[in-house]
C-alpha positions in Angstrom: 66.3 52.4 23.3 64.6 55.8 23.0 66.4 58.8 22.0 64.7 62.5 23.0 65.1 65.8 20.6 64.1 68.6 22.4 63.4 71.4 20.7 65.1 74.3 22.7 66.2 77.9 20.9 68.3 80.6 22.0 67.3 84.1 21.1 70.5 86.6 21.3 70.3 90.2 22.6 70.4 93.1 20.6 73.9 94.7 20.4 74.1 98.0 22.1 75.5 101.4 20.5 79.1 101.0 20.1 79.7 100.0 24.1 82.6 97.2 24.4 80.6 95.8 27.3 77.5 95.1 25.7 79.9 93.4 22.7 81.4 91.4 24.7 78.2 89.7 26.2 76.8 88.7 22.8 80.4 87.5 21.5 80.0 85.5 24.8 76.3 84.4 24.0 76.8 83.4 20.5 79.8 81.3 21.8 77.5 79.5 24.4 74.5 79.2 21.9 76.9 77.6 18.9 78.1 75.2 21.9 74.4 74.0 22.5 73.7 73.7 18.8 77.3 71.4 18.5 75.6 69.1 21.3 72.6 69.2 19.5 74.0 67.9 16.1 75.8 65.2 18.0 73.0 64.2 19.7 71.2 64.3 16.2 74.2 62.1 14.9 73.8 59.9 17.6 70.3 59.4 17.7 70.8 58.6 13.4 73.2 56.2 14.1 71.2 54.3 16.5 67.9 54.7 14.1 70.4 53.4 11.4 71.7 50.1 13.9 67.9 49.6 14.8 68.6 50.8 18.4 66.3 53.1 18.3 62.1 52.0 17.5 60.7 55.2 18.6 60.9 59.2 19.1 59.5 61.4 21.4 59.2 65.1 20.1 58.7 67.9 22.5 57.3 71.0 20.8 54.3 73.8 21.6 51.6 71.2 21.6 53.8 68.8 24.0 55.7 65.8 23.4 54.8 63.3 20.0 55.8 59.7 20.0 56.6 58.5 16.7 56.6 54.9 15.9 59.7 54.2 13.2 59.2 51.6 10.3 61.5 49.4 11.7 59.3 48.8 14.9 56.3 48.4 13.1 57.9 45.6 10.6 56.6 42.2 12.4 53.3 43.3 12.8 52.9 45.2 9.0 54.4 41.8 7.9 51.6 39.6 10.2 49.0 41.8 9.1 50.5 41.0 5.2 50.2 37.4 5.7 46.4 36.8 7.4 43.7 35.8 5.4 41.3 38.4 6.5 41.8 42.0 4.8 42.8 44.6 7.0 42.0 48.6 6.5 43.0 51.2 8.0 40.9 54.5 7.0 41.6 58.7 7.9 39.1 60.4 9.5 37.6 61.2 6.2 36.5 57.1 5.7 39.0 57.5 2.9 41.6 54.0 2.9 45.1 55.1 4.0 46.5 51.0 3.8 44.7 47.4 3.3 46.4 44.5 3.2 47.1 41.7 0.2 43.9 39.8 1.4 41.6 43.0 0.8 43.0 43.5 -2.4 42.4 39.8 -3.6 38.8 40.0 -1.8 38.2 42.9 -4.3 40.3 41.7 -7.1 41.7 45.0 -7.9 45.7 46.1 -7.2 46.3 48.2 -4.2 47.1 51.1 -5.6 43.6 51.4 -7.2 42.3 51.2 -4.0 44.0 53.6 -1.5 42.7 57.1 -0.7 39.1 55.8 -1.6 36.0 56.0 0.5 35.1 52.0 2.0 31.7 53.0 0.9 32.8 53.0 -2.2 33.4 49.3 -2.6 29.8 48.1 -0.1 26.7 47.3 -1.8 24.7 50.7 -2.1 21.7 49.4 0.2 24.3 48.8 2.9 25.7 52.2 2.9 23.3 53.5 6.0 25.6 50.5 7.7 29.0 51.5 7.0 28.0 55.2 8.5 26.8 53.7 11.5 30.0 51.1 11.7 32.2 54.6 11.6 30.9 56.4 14.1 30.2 53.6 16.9 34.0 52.2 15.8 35.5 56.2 16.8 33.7 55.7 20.0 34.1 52.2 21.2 34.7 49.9 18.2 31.9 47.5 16.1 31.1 44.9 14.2 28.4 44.6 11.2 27.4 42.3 8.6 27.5 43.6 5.1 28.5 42.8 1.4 31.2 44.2 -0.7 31.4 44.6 -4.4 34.4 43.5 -6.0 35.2 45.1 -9.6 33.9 42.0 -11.4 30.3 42.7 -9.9 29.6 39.5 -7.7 28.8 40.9 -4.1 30.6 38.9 -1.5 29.1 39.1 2.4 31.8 39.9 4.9 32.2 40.8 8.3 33.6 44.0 9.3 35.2 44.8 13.0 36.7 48.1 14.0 38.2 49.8 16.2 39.7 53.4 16.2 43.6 54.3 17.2 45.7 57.4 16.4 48.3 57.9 13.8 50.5 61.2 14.1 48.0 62.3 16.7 45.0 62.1 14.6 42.4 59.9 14.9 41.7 56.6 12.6 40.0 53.1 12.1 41.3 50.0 11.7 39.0 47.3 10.2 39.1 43.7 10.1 37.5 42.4 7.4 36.4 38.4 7.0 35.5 36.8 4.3 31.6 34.9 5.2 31.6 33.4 1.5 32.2 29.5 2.8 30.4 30.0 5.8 27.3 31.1 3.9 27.4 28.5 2.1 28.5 25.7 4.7 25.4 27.1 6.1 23.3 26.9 3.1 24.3 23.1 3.0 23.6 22.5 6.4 20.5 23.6 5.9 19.4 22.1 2.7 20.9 19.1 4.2 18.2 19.3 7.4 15.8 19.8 5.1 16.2 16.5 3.0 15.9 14.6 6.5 13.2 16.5 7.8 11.2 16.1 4.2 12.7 12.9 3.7 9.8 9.8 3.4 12.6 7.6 4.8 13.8 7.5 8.6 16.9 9.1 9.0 18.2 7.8 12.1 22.0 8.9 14.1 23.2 6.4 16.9 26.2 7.3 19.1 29.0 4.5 19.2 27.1 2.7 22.2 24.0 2.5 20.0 22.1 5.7 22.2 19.8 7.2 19.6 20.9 10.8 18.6 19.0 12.5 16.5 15.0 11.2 14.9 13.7 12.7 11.8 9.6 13.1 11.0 9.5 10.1 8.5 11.0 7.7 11.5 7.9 9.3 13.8 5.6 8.3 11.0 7.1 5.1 10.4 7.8 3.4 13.9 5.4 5.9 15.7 7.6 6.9 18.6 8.0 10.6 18.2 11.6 12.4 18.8 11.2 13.3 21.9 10.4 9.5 22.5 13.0 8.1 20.8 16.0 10.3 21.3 18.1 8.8 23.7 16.8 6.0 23.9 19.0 2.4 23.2 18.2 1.1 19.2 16.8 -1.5 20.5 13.6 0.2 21.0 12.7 -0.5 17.1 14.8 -3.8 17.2 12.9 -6.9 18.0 14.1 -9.5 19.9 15.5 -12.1 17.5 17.6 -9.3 15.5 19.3 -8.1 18.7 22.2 -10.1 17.7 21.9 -9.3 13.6 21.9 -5.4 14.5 25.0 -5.8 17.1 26.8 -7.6 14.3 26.4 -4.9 11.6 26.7 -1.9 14.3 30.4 -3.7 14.7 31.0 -3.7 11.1 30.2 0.1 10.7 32.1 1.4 14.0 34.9 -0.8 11.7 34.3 1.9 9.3 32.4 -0.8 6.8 28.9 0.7 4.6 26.2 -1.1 4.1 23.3 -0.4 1.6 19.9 -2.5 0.9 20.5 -4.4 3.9 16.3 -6.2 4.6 15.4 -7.2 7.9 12.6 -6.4 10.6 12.0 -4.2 12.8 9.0 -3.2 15.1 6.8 0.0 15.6 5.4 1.6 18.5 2.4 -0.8 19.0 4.9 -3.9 18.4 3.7 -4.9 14.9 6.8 -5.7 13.1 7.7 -3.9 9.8 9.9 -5.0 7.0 12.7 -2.1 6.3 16.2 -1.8 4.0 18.5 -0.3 5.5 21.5 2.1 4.6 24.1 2.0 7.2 26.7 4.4 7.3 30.0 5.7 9.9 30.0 8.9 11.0 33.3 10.0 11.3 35.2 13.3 12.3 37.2 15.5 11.0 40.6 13.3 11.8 38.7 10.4 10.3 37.7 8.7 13.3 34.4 6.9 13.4 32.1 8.5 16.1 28.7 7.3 15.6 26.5 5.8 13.0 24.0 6.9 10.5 20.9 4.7 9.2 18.4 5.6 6.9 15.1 2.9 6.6 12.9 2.5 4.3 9.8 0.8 5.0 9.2 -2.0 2.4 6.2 -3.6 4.4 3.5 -3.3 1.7 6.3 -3.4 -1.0 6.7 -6.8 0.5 3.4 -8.0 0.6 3.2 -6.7 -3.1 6.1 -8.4 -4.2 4.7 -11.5 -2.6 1.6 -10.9 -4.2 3.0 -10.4 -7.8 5.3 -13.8 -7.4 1.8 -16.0 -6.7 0.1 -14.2 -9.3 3.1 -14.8 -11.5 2.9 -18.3 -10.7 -0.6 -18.6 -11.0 -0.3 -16.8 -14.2 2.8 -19.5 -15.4 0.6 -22.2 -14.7 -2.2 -20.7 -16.6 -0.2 -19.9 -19.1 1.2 -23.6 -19.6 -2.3 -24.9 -19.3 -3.4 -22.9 -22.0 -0.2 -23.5 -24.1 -1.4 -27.6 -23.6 -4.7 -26.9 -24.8 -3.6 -24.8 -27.8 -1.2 -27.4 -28.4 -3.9 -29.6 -28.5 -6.6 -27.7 -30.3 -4.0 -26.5 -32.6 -3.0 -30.5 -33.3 -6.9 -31.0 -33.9 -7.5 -28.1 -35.8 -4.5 -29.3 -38.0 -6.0 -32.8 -37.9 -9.4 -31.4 -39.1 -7.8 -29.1 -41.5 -6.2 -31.6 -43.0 -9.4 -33.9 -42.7 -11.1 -31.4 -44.9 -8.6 -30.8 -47.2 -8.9 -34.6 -48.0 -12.8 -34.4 -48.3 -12.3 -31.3 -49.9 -10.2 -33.3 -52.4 -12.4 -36.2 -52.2 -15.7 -34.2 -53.2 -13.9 -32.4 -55.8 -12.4 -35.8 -58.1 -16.2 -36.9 -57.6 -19.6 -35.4 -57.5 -21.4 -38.8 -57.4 -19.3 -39.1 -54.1 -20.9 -36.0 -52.6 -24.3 -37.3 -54.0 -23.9 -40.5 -52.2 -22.9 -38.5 -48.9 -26.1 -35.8 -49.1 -28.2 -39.0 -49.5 -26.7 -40.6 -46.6 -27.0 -38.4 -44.5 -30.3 -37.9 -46.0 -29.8 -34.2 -46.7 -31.5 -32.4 -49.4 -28.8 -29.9 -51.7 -29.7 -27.1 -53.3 -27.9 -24.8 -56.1 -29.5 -21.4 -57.3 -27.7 -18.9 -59.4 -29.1 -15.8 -58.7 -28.7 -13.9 -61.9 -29.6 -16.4 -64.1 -32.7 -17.7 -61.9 -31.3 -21.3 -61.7 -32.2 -23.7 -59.2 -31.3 -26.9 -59.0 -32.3 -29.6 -56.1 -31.2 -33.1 -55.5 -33.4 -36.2 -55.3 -32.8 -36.0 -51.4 -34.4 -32.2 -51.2 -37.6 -33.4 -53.4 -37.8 -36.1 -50.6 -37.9 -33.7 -47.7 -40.6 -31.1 -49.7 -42.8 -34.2 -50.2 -42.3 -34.3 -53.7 -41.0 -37.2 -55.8 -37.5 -36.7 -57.8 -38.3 -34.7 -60.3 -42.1 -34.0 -60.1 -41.9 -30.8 -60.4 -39.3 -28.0 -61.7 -37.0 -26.9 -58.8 -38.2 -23.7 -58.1 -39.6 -21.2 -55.2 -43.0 -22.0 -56.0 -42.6 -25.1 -55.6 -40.9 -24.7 -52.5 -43.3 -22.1 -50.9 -46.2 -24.3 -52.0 -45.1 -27.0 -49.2 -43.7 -24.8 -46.1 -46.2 -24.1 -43.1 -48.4 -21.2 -43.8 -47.3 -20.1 -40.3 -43.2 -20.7 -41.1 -43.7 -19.0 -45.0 -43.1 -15.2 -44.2 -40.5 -15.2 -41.5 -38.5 -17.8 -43.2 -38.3 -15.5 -46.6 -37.5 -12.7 -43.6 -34.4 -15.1 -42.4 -33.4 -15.6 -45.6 -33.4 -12.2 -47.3 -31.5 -10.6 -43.8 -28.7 -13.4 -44.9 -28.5 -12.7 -48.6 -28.6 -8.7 -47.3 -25.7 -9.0 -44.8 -23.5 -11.6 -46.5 -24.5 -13.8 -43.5 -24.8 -17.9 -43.6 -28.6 -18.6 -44.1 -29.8 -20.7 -41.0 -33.8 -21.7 -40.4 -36.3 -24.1 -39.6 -39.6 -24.3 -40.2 -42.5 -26.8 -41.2 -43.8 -28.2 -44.2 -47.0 -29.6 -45.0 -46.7 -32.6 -46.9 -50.0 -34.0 -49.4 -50.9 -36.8 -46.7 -51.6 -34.0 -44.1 -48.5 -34.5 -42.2 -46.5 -32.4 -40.9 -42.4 -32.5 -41.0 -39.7 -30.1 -39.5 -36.5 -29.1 -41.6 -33.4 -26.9 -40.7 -31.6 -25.3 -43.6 -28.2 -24.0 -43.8 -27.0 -22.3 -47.0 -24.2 -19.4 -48.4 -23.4 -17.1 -50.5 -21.0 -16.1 -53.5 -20.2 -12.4 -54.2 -19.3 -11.2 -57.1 -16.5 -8.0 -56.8 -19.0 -5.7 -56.6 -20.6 -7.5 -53.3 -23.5 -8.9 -54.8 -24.9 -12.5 -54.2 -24.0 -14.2 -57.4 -24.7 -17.8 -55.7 -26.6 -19.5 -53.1 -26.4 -23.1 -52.0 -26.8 -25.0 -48.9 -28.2 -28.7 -47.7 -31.7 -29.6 -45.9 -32.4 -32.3 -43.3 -35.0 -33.6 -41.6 -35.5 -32.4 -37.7 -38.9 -33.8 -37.2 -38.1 -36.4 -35.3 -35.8 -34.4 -33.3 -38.5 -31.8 -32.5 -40.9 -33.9 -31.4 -38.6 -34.9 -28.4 -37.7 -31.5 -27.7 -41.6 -30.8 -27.6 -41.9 -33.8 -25.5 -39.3 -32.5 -22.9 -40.8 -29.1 -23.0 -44.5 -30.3 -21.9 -42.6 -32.8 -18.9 -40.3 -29.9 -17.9 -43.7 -28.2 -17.7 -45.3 -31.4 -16.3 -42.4 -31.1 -14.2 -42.2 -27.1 -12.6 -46.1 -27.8 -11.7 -45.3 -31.2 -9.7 -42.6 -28.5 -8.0 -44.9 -26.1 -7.6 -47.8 -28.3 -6.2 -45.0 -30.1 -4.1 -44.0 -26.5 -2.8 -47.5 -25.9 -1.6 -48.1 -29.2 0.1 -44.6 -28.9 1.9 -45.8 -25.2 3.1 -48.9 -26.4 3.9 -46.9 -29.4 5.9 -45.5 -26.9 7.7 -48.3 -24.6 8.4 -49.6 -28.2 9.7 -46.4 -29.5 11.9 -46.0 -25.4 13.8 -50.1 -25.8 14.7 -50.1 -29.2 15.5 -46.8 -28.2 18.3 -48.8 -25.3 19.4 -51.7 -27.4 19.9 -49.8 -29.5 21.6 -47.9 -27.4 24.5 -51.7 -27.1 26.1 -52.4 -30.9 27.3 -48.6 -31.1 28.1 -48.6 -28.4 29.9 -51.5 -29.7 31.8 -50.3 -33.1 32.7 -47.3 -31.1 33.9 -49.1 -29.3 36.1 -50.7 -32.7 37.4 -47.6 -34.3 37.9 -46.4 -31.5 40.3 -49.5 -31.3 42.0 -49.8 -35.2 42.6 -45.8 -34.8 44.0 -46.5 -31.6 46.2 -50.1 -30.9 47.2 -50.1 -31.3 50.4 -51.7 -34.1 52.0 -50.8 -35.9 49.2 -49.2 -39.8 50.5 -47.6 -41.4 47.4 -45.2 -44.6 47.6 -41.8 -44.9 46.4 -42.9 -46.3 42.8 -45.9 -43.9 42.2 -43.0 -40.7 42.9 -40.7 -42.6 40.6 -43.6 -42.9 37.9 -44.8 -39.4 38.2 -41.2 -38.0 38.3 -40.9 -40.1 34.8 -44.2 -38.4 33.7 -42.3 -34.8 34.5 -39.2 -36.1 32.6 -41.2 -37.4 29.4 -43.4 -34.4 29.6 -40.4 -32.1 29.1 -38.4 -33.7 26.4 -41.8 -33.8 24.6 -41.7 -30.3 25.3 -38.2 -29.6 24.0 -39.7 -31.9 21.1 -42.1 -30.1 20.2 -39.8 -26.5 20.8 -37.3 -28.0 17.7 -40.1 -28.9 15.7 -41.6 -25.3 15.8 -38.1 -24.1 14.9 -37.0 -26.3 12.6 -41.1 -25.4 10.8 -40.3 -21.6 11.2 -36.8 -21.9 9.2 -38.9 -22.3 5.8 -41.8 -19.9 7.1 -39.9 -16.3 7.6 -38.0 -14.7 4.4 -34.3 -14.5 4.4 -33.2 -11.1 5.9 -29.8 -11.0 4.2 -26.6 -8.4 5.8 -22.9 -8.6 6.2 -22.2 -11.2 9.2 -19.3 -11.0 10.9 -19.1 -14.8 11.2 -16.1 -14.6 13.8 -18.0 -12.7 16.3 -21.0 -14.8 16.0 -19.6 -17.7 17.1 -18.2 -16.5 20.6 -21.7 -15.1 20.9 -23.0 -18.6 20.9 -20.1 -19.6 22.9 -21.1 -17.3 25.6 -24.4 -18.2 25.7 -23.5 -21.9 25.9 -21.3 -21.3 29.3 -23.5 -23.5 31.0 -22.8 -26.5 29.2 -19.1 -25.5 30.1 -19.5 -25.4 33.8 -17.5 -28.1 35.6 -15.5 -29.5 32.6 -11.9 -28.7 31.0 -12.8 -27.0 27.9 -11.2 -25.3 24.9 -13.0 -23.2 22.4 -10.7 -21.4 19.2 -12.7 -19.9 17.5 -9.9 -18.8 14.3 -10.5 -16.1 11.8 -13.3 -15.9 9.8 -14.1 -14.4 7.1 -17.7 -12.2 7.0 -20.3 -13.8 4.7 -23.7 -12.6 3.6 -26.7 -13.9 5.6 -29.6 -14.0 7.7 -28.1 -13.1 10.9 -30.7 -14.9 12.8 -30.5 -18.1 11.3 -26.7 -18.4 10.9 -27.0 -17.7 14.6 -28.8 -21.1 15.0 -26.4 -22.9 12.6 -23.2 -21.7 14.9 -25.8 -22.2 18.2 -26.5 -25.9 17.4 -22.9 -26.9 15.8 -21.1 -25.9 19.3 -23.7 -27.4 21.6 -23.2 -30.9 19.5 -19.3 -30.2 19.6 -20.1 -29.9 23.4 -22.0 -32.6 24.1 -20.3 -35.3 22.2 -17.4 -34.2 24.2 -18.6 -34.6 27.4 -16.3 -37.9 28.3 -13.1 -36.3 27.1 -11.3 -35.0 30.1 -9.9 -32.0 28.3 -13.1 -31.0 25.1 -10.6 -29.2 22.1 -13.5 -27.7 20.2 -12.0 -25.6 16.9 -13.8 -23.6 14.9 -12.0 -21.9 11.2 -12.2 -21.6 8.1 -10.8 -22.4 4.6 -11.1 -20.6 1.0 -10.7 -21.4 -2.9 -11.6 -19.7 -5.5 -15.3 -20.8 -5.8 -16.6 -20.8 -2.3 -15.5 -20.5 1.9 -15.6 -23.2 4.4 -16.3 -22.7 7.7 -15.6 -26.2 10.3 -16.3 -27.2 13.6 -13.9 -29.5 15.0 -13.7 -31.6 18.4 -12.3 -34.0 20.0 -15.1 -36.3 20.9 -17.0 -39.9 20.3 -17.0 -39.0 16.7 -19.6 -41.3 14.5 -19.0 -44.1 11.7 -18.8 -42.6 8.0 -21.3 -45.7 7.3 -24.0 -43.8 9.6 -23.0 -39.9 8.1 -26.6 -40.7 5.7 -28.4 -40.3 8.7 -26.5 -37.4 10.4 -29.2 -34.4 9.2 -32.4 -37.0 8.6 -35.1 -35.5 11.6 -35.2 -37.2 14.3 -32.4 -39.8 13.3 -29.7 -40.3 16.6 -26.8 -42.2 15.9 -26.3 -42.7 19.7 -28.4 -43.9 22.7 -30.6 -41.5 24.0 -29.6 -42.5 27.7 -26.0 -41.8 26.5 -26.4 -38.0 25.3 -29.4 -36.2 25.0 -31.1 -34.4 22.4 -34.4 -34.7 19.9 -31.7 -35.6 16.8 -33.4 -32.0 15.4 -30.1 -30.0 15.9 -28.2 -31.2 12.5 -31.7 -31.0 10.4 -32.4 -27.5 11.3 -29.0 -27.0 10.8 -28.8 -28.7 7.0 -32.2 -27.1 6.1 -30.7 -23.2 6.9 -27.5 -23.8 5.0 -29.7 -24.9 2.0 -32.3 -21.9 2.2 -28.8 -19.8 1.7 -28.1 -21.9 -1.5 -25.6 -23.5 0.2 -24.2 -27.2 1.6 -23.1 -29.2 4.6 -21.2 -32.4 5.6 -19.8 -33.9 8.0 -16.5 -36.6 8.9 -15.3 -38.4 11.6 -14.4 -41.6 13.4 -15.4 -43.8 15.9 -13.6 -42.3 19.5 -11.6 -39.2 17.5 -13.8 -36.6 17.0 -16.1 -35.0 14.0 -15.6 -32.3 11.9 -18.9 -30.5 10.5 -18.6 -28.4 7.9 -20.7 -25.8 5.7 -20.4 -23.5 2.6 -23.1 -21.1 1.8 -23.7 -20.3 -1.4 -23.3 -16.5 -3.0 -27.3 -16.1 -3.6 -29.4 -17.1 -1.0 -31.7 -20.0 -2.5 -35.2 -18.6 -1.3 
């Protein structure tokens, strides 16, 4: 209901001079004019009465400007009452920016009561750097409304960031802004977390990894790039299979069931493979992703790649073992050497005991062991000997005074200065005095000793004492003199036989080349004889020439082995890293032709490099696969395997077949020149191969052997040693 006051007024004439006429009319007037001013007040009371029941929620006001609407409190009620209850603030501010209401939430946003706030600029309460803002929010808001990003100051100083948007309206006719404002505290820092959040996955070193329900890939951080080497865009959207391998299909379908069950599950190790299909071991944290309401709607896994972790754990467990058994073989031997030391401990003890209660004991022991003693007291320039050490000087007990005259008069002229040397360094360091020498006896003859003596100190540090025993060596001298000239004897024999085995095979590589000329000739004969023309020969003279071609050239093959089994010893060793692996499928290659027509397989395993003359180890693999391949000749499928094994001290490389195999009574003759422990007219060959194979293992300080068994195959093998024996 709306109730209109117009604002009408009557303006009476002016009452003539005395005439009853002119009375009458404004006595008529004022009648009519009190009668609209009694309608008036009733209207009034009306229009009260329904502004009183609520009837009324707005008035229209004519006056010289035109009509007004005013808006009465009751009308406005629900919406001052919405505004009272939202969680934004809400502004409204005059034309002069000054605040003319706010609601509770602006208050609490600036922790101050309202009163404190009304009729205050906005500005007042914005950080001072966003002032230039606010201005511009005004005037865009009075045209068309805005919206701007700032930060307000509450009165305890902490500047909160908030969202202003305006829009202008009239009150009473004059203009004003209304401003929403909104709180961006939580967002900023929802934000803030979200970021810091993508920036532990991004920098993580673990892959981060989000599946959807039916295991799609979602999202792919940069450690999961590095670590299975697909890259995002590779990855995303693709099943998780791609990093699954095939025998943990089922394993991952199990746990994805458990965490779409809303189950976790950390440290979880199994495998999974990269890019290039090498597999990885990883542990896995697997966790739901749920929504708001709780509901699981995908699936987050972080890996970390445990691969070398693995290997190192595995590592540490064998050395631990290793170092376990070391450990309880030590403990044994100290056991042991700890149960003799005691044993000899207490052994001494005894003598100790033994040699104290008697002297005449010791004196029996020194004289049958037939050592000489010896006791000087320094200070007082005492020395005493026992009959044992006159004995070994040459003297008889007790010919002369025990003395170092006496003793210098009998040791070697030769022995004299350097033994004093030996024997002041001792008495100067506190060390145990050992020497031998020579004496010179009165016969002429000559006698070794050895000496071993020590030394009391007094607490000041000087030798108070020395004493010690003397024995006999002479006898035991002369041998080691004797060994010394036949170990001499010896290293010329070595030397001489050295020379006459380089001069044997300076002799075998001329006598081959001299050779290859008349072979080659009768050669030449034979063909001539078979296909000059003209030439008439019967049956048997073709057979016997063609025999002459066929001896001809195994005495040419002959003599080709025998010029490379002279050369092995002739050239020096030209030692470099060999890849031992790759030299064997060179030989392999190069061997096809003994391949051609026959079921054959060749693994060659493995190997581990070694350091060598390339050349010659070439021959040694050469020479090992073609016996391999000809001993397997009558197998309808040759197995030929070549590998390797390693200890501590040394490799092993084998060569393994399938074929006749030998007798290990005949394995003496298996690398003796020329030796064939098979008929010629059942496999070829000069019986060279093995020998120039044995004689380049040994020029690299190394060994070889051989097994097998009569119809099941050999096995050669070979170590080379870490210095090549030139």
């Amino acid at each position: 209901m709306k109730a209109a006051t117009p604002a009408r007024s009557a303006q009476p004439e002016a009452p003539g001079n005395g005439k009853s006429k002119s009375a009458s009319k404004e006595h008529d007037a004022l009648i009519r004019e009190m009668d609209a001013l009694r309608a008036r007040l009733e209207d009034a009371e009306a229009v009260v009465k329904a502004i009183q029941s609520g009837a009324v929620d707005a008035l229209i006001v004519s006056g010289p400007d035109g009509e007004k609407v005013f808006a009465l409190e009751g009308a406005d009620y629900p919406y001052r009452a919405i505004v009272e209850v939202m969680n934004e603030g809400v502004v409204t501010l005059g034309v002069d920016g000054g605040i003319l209401s706010c609601n509770s939430s602006f208050a609490s946003l600036l922790k101050m009561p309202t009163e404190r706030i009304l009729g205050k600029p906005l500005a007042e309460f914005a950080v001072a750097k966003d002032a230039p803002k606010l201005r511009e929010l005004l005037k865009k808001a009075a045209r068309k409304g805005s919206v701007v990003t700032t930060s307000l100051l509450p009165e305890d100083g902490t500047a909160t960031p908030v969202k202003l948007s305006a829009c202008a309206f009239k009150v009473g006719g004059l203009p004003s802004l209304c401003i929403v404002v909104t709180d961006l505290t939580e967002m900023f820092v929802a934000t803030e977390t979200r970021l810091r959040l993508a920036s532990i996955v991004e920098t993580s070193s673990d892959a981060i990894v989000s599946e959807s329900l039916d295991g799609t890939i979602l999202t792919w951080n940069a450690a999961a790039e590095r670590i299975y080497g697909f890259s995002a865009a590779e990855a995303v959207g693709r099943p998780i299979s791609l990093i699954v391998p095939y025998g943990h299909l089922e394993e991952t379908e199990m746990i994805g069931e458990k965490v779409r069950r809303g189950h976790h599950l950390a440290g979880f190790e199994t495998i999974h493979s990269t890019k290039s299909k090498l597999p990885i071991r990883v542990s896995l944290t697997i966790s739901p992703l749920k929504d708001p309401n709780g509901a699981v709607t995908g699936v987050s896994i972080i890996a970390r790649d445990i691969t070398e972790r693995k290997k190192a754990e595995a590592e540490l467990e064998r050395y631990r073992n290793h170092l376990e058994e070391m450990v309880q073989q030590r403990t044994g031997e100290l056991e042991a050497a700890n149960a003799e030391l005691e044993t000899r401990i207490i052994e001494r003890k005894q003598a100790e005991e033994e040699l104290r209660k008697s002297g005449e004991q010791v004196r029996l022991a020194l004289q049958a062991g037939r050592m000489g003693a010896w006791d000087w007291h320094t200070p007082a320039g005492q020395i005493a000997w026992n009959d044992e050490y006159y004995r070994v000087l040459g003297y008889e007990a007790g010919e002369v005074e025990a003395s170092h005259e006496a003793w210098a008069k009998r040791v070697h002229a030769d022995d004299l200065e350097k033994t004093q040397t030996a024997f002041d360094a001792a008495l100067k360091r506190g060390d145990e005095y050992s020497a031998e020498f020579r004496t010179c006896w009165p016969d002429g003859t000559v006698h070794w000793l050895r000496v071993l003596g020590e030394f009391e100190r007094d607490a000041a540090g000087e030798a108070v004492r020395s004493y010690g025993v003397v024995m006999e060596i002479t006898e035991k001298k002369n041998t080691e003199l004797r060994i010394q000239e036949l170990n001499d004897e010896l290293q010329e024999h070595v030397t001489t036989v050295n020379a006459v085995n380089k001069e044997l095979d300076s002799y075998s590589h001329s006598v081959s080349h001299d050779l290859r000329t008349p072979l080659r000739f009768m050669n030449r004969i034979a063909h001539l004889l078979l296909h000059e023309p003209g030439a008439h020969l019967s049956e048997t003279a073709v057979q016997q020439v063609n025999m002459i071609l066929q001896a001809t050239s195994e005495m040419a093959k002959l003599i080709e082995d025998l010029l490379v089994f002279s050369q092995v010893n002739r050239e020096p060793l030209r030692t470099s890293r060999v890849n031992v692996r790759r030299l064997f499928q060179e030989a392999a290659r190069e061997l096809g032709h003994a391949q051609e027509d026959r079921c054959v397989e060749i693994v060659i395993q493995d190997l581990p490099s070694c350091n060598a003359d390339r050349t010659l180890l070439k021959e040694v693999a050469t020479n090992l696969l073609a016996n391999a391949l000809k001993f397997t000749r009558r197998c309808e499928t040759a197995r030929i395997t070549v590998g390797s094994s390693e200890s501590e001290s040394e490799t092993v490389y084998f060569v393994e077949d399938n074929g006749v195999g030998f007798a290990m009574s005949d394995s003496d003759g298996l690398f003796v020149p020329f030796q064939r422990l098979h008929k010629s007219e059942d496999f070829e060959g000069s019986g060279i191969g093995l020998a120039l194979v044995k004689r380049i293992v040994e020029r690299h300080g190394g060994r070889i052997w051989g097994e097998g068994e009569v119809g099941k195959g050999a096995t050669f093998y070979f170590a080379l040693g870490e210095e090549p024996a030139e």
